[in-house]
BAMAR-17739 format. One record per residue: x, y, z of N, C-alpha, C in turn; residue number from 1; residue in one letter. Coordinates in steps of 0.02 Angstrom, whole numbers, plus 50000, padded with zeros to 5 digits. Atoms other than C-alpha are relative to their C-alpha. Layout:
<rs>
    nu    nv    nw   cau   cav   caw    cu    cv    cw num residu
     X     Y     Z     X     Y     Z     X     Y     Z NUM      a
...
</rs>
This chain:
<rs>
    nu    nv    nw   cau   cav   caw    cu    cv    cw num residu
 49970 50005 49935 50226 50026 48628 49950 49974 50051   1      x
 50050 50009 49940 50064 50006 48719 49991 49936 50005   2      x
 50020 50075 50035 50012 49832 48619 50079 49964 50034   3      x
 49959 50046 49979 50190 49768 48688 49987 50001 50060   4      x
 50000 50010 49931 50172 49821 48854 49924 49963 50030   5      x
 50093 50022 49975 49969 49756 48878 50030 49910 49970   6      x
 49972 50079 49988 50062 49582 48829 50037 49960 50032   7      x
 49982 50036 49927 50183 49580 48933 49963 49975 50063   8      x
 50026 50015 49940 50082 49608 49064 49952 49956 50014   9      x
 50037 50049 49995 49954 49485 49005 50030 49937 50005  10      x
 49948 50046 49984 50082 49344 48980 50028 49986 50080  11      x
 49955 50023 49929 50159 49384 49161 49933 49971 50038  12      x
 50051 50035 49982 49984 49362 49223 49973 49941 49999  13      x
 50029 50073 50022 49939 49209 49146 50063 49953 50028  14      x
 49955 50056 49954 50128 49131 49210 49986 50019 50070  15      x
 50030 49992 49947 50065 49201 49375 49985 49949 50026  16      x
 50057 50041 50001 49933 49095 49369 50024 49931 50017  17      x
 49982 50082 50024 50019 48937 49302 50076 49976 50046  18      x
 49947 50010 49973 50172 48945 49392 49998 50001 50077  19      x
 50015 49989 49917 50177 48920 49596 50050 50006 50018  20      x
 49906 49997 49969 50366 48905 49608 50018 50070 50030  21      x
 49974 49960 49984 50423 49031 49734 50058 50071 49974  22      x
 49943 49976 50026 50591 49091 49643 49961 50047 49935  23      x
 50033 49955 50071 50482 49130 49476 49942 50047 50040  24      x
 50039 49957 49966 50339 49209 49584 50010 50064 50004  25      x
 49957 49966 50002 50467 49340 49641 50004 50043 49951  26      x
 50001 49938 50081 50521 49392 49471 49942 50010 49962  27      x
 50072 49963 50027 50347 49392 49404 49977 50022 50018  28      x
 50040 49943 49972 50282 49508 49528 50053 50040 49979  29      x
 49970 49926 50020 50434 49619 49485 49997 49991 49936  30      x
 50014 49969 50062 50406 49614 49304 49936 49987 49988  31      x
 50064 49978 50001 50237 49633 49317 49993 50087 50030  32      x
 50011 49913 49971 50233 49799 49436 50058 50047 49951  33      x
 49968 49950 50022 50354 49884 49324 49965 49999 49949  34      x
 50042 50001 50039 50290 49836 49169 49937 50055 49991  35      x
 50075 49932 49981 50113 49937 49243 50030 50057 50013  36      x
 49977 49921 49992 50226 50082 49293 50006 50036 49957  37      x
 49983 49964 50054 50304 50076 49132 49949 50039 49955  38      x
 50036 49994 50042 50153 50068 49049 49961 50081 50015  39      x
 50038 49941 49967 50073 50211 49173 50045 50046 49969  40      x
 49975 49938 50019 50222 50322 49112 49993 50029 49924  41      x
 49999 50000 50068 50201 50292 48926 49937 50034 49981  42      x
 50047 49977 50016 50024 50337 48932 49990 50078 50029  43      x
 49993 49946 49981 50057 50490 49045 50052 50052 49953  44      x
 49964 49984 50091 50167 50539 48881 49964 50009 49979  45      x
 50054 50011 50082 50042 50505 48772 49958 50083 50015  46      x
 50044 49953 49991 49916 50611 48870 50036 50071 49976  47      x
 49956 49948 50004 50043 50763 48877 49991 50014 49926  48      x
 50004 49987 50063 50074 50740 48697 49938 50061 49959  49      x
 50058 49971 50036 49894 50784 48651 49986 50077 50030  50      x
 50017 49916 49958 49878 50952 48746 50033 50042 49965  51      x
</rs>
């Protein structure tokens, strides 16, 4: 789960980058910040788990 989400978020990064078009901008900042949320909740799981 982690390995998908650390690609998304590298992928959205890198079209970030490469892309300037307004419209895509947009949706790649919102699937970028969730993505990191998601990822923040998955690992706040994880942690839990181990306790």
């Amino acid at each position: 789960m982690q390995n998908t989400l650390n690609a998304i978020i590298g992928f959205t990064k890198i079209a970030q980058r490469e892309i300037k078009d307004e419209s895509y901008s947009y949706y790649l900042s919102k699937i970028s910040d969730s993505s990191n949320l998601l990822l923040n909740i998955v690992n706040y799981i994880l942690d839990i788990s181990k306790i």
